[in-house]
C-alpha positions as CSV (number, residue, x, y, z in Angstrom):
1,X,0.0,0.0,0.0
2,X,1.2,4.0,-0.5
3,X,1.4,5.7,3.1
4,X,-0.8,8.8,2.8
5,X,0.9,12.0,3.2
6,X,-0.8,12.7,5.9
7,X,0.2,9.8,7.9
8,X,3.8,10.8,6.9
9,X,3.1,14.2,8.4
10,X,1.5,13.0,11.9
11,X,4.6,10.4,12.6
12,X,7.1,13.6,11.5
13,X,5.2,16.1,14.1
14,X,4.6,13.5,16.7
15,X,8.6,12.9,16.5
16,X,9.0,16.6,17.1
17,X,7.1,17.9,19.4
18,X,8.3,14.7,21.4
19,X,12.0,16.2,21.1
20,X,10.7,19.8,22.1
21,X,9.2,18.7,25.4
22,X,10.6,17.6,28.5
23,X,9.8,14.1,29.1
24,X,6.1,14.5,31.2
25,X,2.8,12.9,30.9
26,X,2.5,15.0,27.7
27,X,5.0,12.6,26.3
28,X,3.1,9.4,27.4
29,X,0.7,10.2,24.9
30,X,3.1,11.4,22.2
31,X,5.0,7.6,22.6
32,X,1.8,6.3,22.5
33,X,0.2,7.2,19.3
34,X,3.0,7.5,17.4
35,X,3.6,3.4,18.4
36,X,0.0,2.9,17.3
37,X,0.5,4.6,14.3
38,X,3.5,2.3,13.5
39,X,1.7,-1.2,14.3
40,X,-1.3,0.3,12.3
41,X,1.9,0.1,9.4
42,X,3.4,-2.9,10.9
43,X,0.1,-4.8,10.1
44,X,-0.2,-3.6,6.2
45,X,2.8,-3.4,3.4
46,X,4.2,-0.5,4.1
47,X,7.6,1.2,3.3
48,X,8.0,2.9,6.8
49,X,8.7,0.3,8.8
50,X,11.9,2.2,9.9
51,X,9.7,4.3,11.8
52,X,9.9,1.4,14.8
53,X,13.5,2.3,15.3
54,X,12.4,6.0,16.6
55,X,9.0,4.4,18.2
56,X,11.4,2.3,20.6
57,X,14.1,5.0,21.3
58,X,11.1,7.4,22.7
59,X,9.1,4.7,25.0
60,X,12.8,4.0,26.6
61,X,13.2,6.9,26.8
62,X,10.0,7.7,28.1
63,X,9.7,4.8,29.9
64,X,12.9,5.7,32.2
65,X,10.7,8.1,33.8
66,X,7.4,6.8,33.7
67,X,8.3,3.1,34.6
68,X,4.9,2.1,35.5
69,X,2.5,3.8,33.8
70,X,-0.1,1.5,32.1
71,X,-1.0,2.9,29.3
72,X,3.1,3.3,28.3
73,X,3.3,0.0,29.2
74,X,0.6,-1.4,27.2
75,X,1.9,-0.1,24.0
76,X,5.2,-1.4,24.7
77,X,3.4,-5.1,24.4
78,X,2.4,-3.7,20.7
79,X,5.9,-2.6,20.2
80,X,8.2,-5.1,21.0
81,X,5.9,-7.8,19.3
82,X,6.5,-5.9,15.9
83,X,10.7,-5.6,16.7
84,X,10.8,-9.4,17.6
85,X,12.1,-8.9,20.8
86,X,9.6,-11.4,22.9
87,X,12.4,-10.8,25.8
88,X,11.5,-6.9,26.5
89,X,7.6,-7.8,25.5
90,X,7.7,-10.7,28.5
91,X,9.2,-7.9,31.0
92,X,6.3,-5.4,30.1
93,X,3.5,-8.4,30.3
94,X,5.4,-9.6,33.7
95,X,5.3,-5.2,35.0
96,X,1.7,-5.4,34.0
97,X,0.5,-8.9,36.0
98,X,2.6,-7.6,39.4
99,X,0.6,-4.6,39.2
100,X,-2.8,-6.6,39.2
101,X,-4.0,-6.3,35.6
102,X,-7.0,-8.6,35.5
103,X,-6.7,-8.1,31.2
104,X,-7.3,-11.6,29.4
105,X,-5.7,-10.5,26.5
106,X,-2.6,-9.2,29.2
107,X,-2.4,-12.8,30.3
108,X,-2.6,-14.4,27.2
109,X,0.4,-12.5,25.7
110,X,2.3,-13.5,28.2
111,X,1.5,-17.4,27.9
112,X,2.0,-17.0,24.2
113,X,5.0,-14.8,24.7
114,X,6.5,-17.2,26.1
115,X,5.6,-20.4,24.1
116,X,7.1,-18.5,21.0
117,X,10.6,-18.6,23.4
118,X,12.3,-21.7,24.5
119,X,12.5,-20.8,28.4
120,X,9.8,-22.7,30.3
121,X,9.1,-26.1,31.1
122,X,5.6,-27.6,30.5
123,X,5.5,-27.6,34.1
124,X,5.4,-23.6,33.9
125,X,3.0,-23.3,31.5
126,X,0.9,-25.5,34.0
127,X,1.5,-23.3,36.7
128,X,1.2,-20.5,35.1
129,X,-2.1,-21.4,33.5
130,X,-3.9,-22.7,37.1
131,X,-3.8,-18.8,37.8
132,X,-5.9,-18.5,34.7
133,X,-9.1,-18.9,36.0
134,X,-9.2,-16.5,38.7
135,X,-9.8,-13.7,35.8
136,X,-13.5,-14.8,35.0
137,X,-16.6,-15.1,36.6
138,X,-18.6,-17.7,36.9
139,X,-21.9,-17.6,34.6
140,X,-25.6,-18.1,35.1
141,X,-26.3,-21.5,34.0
142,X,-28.7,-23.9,34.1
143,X,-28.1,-27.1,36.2
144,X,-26.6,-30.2,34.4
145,X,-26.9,-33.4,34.9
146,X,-25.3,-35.7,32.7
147,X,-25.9,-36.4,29.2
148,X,-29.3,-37.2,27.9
149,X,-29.2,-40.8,26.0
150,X,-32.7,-40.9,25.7
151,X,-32.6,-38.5,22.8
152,X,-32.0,-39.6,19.2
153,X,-28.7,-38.0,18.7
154,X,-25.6,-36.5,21.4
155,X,-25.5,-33.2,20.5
156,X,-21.1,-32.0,19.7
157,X,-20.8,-28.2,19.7
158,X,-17.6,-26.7,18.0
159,X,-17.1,-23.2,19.0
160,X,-14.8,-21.5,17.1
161,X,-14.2,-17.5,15.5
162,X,-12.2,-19.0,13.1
163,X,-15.1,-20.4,10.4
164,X,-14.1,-18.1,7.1
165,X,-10.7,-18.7,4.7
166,X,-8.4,-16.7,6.1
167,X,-7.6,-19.5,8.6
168,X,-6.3,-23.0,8.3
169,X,-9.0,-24.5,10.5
170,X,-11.0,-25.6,7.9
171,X,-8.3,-28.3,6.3
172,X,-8.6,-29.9,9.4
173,X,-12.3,-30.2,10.0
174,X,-14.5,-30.5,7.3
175,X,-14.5,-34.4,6.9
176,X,-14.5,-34.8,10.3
177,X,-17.5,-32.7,10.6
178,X,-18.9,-34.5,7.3
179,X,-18.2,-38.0,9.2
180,X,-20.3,-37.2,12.2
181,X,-23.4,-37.7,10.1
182,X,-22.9,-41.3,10.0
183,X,-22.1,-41.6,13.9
184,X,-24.5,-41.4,16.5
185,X,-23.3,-37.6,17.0
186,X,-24.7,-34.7,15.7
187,X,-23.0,-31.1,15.2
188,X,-23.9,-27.5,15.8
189,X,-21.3,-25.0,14.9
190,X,-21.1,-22.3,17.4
191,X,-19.8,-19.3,15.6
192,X,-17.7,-16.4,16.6
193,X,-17.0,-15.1,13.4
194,X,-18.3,-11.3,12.5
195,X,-20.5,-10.9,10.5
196,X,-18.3,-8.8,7.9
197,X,-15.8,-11.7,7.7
198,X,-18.7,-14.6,6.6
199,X,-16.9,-15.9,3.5
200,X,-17.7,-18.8,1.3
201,X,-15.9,-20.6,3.5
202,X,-18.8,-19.7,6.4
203,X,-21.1,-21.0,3.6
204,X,-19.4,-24.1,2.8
205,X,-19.1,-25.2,6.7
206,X,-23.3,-24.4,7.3
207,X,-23.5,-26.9,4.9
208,X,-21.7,-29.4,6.5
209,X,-22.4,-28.8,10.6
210,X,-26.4,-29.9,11.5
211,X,-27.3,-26.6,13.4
212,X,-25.4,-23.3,12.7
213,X,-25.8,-20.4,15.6
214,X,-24.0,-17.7,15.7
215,X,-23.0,-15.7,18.8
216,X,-20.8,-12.8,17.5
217,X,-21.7,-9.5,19.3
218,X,-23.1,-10.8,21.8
219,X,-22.3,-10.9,25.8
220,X,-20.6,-14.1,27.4
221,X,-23.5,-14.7,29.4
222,X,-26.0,-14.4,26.5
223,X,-23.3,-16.9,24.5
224,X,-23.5,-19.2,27.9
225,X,-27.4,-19.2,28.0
226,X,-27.1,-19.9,24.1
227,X,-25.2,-22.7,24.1
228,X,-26.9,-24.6,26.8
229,X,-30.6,-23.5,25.0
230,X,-29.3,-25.8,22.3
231,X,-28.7,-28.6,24.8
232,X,-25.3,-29.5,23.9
233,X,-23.5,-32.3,25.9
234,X,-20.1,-32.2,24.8
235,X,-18.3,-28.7,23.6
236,X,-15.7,-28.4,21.5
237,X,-13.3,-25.3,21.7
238,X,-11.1,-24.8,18.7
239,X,-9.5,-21.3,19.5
240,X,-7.5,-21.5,22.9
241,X,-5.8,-18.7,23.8
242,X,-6.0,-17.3,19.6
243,X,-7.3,-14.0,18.5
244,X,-11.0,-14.1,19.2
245,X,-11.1,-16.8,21.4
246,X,-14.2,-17.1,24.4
247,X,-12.0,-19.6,26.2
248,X,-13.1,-17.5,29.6
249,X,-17.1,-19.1,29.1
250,X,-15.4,-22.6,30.0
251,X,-14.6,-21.3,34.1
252,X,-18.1,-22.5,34.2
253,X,-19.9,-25.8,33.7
254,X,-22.0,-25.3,30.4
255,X,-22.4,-28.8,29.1
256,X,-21.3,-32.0,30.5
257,X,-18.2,-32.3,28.8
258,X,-16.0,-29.5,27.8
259,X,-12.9,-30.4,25.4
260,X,-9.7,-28.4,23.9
261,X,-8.3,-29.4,20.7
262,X,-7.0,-28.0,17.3
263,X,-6.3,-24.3,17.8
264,X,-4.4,-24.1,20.9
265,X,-1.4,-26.7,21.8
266,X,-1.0,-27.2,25.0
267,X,-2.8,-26.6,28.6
268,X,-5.1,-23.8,29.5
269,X,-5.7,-24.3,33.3
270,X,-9.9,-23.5,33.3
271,X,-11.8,-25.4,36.0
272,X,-14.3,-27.1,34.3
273,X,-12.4,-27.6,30.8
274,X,-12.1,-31.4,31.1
275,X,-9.9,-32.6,28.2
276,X,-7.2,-32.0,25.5
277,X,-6.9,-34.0,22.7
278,X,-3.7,-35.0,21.7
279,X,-1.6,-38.2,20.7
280,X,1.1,-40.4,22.3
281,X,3.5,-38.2,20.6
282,X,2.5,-35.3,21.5
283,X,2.0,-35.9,25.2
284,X,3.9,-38.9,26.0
285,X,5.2,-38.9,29.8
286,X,4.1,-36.1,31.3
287,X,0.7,-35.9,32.0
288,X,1.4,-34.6,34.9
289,X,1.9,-31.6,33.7
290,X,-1.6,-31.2,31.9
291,X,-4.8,-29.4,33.9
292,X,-6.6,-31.5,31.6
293,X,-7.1,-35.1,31.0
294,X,-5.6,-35.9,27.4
295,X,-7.4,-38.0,25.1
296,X,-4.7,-39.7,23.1
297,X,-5.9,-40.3,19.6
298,X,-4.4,-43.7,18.1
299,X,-2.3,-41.7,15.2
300,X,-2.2,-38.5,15.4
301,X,-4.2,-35.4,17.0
302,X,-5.1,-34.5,13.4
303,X,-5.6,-35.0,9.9
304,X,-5.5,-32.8,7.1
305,X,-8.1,-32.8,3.8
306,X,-5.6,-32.0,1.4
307,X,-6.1,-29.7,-1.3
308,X,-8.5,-29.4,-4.3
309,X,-5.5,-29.6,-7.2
310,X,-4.0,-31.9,-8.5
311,X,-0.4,-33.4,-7.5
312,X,2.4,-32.9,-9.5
313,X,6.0,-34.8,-8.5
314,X,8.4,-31.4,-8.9
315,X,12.1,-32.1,-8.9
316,X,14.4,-30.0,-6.6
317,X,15.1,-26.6,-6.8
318,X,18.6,-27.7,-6.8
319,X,18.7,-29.4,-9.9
320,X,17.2,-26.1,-11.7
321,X,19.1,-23.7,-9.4
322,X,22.5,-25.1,-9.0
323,X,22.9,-24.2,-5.1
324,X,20.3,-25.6,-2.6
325,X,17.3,-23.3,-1.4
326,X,16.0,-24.1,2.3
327,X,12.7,-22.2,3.1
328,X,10.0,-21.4,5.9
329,X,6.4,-20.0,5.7
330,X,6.0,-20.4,9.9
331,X,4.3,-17.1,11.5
332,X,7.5,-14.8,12.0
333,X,6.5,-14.7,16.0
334,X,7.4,-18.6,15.7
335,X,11.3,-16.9,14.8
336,X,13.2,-16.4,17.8
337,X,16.9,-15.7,18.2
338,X,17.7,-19.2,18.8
339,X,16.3,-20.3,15.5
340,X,18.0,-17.2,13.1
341,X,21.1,-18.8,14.8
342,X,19.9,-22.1,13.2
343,X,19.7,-20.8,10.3
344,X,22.6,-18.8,10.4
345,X,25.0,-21.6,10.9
346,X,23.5,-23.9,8.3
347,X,24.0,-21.0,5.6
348,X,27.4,-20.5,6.7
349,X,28.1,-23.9,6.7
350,X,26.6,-24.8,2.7
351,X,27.6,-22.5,0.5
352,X,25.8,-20.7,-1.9
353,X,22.8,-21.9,-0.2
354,X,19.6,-19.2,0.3
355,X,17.0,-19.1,2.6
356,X,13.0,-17.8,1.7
357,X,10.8,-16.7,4.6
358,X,7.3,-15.0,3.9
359,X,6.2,-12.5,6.1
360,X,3.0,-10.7,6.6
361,X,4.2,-8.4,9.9
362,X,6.3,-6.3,7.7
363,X,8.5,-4.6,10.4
364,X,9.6,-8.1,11.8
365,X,11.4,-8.2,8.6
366,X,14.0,-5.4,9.5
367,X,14.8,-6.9,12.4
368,X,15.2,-10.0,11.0
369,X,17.4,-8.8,8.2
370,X,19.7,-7.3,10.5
371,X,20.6,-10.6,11.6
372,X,21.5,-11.9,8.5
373,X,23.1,-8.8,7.7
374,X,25.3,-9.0,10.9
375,X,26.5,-12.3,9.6
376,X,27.3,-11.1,6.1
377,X,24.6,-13.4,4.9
378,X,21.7,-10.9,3.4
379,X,22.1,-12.1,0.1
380,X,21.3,-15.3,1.1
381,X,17.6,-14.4,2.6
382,X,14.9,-14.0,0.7
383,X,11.3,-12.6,2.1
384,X,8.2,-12.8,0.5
385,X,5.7,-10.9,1.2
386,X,2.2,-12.0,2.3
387,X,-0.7,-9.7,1.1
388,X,-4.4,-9.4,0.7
389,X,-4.3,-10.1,-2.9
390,X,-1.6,-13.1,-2.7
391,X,-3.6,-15.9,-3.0
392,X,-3.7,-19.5,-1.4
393,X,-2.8,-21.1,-4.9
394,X,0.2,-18.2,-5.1
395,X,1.2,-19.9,-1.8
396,X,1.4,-23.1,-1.7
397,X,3.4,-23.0,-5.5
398,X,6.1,-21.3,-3.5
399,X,7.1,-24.5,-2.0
400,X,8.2,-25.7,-5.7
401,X,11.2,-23.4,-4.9
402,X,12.5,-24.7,-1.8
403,X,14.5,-28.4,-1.6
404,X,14.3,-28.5,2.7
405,X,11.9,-26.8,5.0
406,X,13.1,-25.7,8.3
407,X,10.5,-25.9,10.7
408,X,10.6,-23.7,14.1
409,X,11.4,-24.2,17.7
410,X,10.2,-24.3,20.1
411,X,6.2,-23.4,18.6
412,X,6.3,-25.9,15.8
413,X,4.2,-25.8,12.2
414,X,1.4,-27.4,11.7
415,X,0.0,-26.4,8.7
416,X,2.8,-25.3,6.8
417,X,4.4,-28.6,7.7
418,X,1.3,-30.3,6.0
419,X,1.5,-28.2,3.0
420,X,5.3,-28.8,2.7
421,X,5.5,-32.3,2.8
422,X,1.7,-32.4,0.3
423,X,4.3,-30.5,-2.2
424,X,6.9,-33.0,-1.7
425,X,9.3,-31.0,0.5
426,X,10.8,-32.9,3.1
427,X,10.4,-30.9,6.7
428,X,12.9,-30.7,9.2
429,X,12.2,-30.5,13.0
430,X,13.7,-30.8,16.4
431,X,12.2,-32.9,19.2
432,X,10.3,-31.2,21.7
433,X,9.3,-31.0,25.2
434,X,5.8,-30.4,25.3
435,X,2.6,-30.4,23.1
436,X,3.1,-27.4,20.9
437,X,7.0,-27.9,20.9
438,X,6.4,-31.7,19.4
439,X,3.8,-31.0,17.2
440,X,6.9,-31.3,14.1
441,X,7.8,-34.3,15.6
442,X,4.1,-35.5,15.6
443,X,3.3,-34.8,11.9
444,X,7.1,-36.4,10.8
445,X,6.6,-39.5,12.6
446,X,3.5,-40.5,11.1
447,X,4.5,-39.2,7.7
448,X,7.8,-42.0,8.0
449,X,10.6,-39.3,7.9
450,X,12.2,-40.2,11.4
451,X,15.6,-39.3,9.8
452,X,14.1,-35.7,9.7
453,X,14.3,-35.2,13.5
454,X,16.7,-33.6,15.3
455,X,17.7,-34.2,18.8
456,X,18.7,-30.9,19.3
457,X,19.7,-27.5,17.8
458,X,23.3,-29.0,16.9
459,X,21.7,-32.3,15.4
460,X,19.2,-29.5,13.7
461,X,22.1,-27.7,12.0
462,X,23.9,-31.2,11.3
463,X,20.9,-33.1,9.7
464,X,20.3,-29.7,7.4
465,X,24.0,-29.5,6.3
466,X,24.0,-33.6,5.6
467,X,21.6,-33.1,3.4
468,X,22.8,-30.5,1.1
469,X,25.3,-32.4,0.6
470,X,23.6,-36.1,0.1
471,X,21.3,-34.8,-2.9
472,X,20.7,-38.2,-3.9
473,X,19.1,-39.1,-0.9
474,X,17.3,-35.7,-0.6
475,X,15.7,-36.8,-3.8
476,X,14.7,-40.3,-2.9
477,X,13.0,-38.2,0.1
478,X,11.0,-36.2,-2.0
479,X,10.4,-39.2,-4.2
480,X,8.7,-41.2,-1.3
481,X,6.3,-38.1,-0.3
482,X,5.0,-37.8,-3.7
483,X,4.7,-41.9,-3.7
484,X,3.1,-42.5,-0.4
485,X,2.3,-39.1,2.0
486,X,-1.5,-39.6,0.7
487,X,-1.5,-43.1,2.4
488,X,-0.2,-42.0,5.9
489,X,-2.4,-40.7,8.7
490,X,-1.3,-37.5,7.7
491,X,-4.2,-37.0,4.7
492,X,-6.5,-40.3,6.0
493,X,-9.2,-38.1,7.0
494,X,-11.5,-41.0,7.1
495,X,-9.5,-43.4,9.8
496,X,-8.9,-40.2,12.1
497,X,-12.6,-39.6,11.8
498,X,-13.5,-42.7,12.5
499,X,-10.8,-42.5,15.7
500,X,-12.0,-38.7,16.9
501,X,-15.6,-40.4,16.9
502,X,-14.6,-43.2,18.8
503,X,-13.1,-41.3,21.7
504,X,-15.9,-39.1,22.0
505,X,-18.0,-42.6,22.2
506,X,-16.2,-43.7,24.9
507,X,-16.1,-40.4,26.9
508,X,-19.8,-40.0,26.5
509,X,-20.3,-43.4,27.5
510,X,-18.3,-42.9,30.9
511,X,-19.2,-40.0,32.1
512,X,-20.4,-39.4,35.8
513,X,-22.1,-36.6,37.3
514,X,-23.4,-35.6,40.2
């Protein structure tokens, strides 16, 4: 997009009237709307992303005097999320919890904040989470019972805000939802989406879910008294801690059984949410370390549709190219200073090679490039850019360029792991410690490509470099996931269906209430 003049003209007289004035309370607001002016940029293609450098030097500056003023502070969460510097943005979000801030979307930062870094134990996040619940009230409900067999079909709600195209959700749900109708389930889809954002997307999934409500603009309690006027006995939350998530309506008992899955990897800490579906990948020994009970799916914790085009074997990159092209499409929150080193030292170590990354926070490319630039490597990186009009068709050809994908640590792929390895491109990961950390290791596993798992960073660095060097083998990879990724539990919608449907069988079947 072109910057209007005007915007130009604010940022510059914001700048100076902040350098004319001693630092006062005048100046909190100065910081604080020239910030917002620069994650306003930070969230569209813009060519002022430069701007962040003079955002940050006037809140520390500013900041120095007014140490805990809210408002300051809570711009700072904006600001150090666009500069990649989750370190600063934890210290803000930690300020902000010491001085009593009762703000979900405070609290959830600062979980996600730190599930983007590789500093806590699961046993934190568990901790961490059980605090969770003393930020909601309790709703008006009806009383429940237990679940009523008597009627013709047990009623599955999936509440989501995520129903439209612009999320992934839908590759993983629409034949499970299309499944159901043959099970002794039916489904109501519980929608958060706005109405402005109804897509054909929205369309397609009313088609497929038995009942359709929606619940957008609405209060939590009216969404609580909603729900339960549908008499639904087991609900489904696919958002977590996401944008636009309700995950507070589950601090109280709405339906019998109340279940976390797809949206948000690992543990919440809500009283009366009662399960997480995972696999015995994903959450192998440590239960323990879990507020819910995990409901271990056979395979895996998901399945993918696949795509509506056909597949086409592509050769590498390298054969085309002459060096080797490695490449990531992850969220660029998922790429913290740990992983640039990655990446760093497998450039460095196989020469000529290049790295794409695609980014739709434009300002988290500067501070990425300065990285590379620091290591005399910016000719070696490559960034995309992500916009409205790029398409999904413009995205997933972009994998025809690259021969490896390096996935993230510690907050894994998911979907771009799927799409990689439904083009053919061999993924590599890292083992992990918990459920969102494993989720590489997870997909991998039950796609056969156990060579592509590192122990560790160093094993990380050492499998990529092998590789660029062992083309032949490279190839024979690629080969096999054109051959035979269709046939793993990966894409077999149809068995994971059939497994999803089966736990909720058995759940239903045991539950006890008083």
């Amino acid at each position: 997009m072109v910057i209007k003049d005007d915007a130009l003209a604010t940022l510059h007289n914001l700048k100076e009237q902040f350098q004319n004035t001693q630092i006062s309370i005048r100046s909190i607001d100065l910081v604080c709307e020239y910030i917002a002016i620069c994650a306003e940029m930070g969230r569209k293609e813009s060519p002022l992303v430069e701007n962040f450098t003079t955002a940050e030097e006037m809140f520390e500056e500013c900041i120095q005097k007014f140490p805990e003023n809210e408002k300051l502070l809570l711009h700072g969460v904006d600001l150090y999320k666009y500069l990649l510097k989750l370190d600063k943005r934890v210290k803000i979000l930690e300020a902000l919890i010491k001085k009593g801030s009762t703000n979900k979307i405070i609290w959830t930062a600062y979980i996600i904040s730190n599930m983007y870094m590789n500093k806590w134990k699961q046993e934190d996040y568990k901790n961490f989470s059980l605090k969770f619940k003393n930020l909601f009230p309790f709703y008006k409900t009806k009383d429940i019972n237990t679940i009523n067999f008597k009627k013709k079909k047990i009623r599955v709600g999936f509440i989501s805000p995520d129903f439209h195209s612009s999320h992934s959700i839908t590759y993983f749900l629409t034949k499970l939802i299309s499944d159901f109708r043959e099970s002794k389930f039916e489904t109501i889809a519980l929608s958060l989406v706005s109405k402005i954002r109804h897509d054909n997307t929205t369309k397609f999934l009313k088609g497929l879910f038995s009942q359709w409500v929606d619940l957008d603009q609405i209060s939590n309690q009216d969404i609580v008294s909603k729900i339960q006027n549908h008499d639904i006995d087991i609900l489904i939350d696919l958002s977590g801690l996401t944008a636009g998530n309700k995950i507070e309506i589950f601090n109280t008992r709405i339906c019998p059984i109340q279940i976390s899955w797809l949206g948000f990897n690992n543990t919440i800490g809500l009283k009366c949410l009662d399960y997480l579906i995972g696999d015995n990948i994903l959450v192998s020994d440590d239960e323990k370390n879990y507020n819910e009970k995990i409901i271990k799916l056979p395979k895996i914790w998901n399945a993918h549709c696949g795509f509506d085009f056909e597949r086409k074997f592509n050769d590498l990159p390298k054969e085309k190219n002459g060096f080797l092209t490695f490449g990531s499409f992850n969220n660029f929150m998922k790429v913290n200073d740990e992983q640039i080193s990655s990446w760093i030292e497998i450039l460095k170590s196989v020469p000529n090679s290049k790295i794409i990354l695609k980014s739709s926070l434009y300002v988290c490319e500067n501070t990425i490039r300065k990285k590379f630039e620091e290591n005399d490597l910016i000719e070696s990186l490559e960034i995309r850019k992500k916009t409205k009009k790029s398409g999904f068709f413009e995205h997933i050809q972009m994998y025809k360029e690259i021969d490896i994908a390096l996935d993230t640590f510690p907050w894994t792929g998911v979907t771009t792991t799927f799409e990689a390895l439904w083009m053919n491109v061999p993924v590599l990961t890292r083992k992990g410690f918990n459920f969102n950390s494993r989720c590489g290791e997870s997909i991998l596993k039950n796609a056969n490509l156990i060579d592509f798992i590192a122990e560790d960073k160093a094993d990380y660095v050492n499998k990529a470099i092998y590789y660029s060097k062992n083309i032949e083998e490279l190839k024979d990879k690629r080969f096999y996931l054109y051959e035979n990724i269709l046939n793993t539990p990966l894409f077999d919608s149809k068995n994971f269906s059939s497994s999803f449907i089966k736990k909720l069988e058995e759940i239903s079947d045991n539950i006890k209430y008083n």
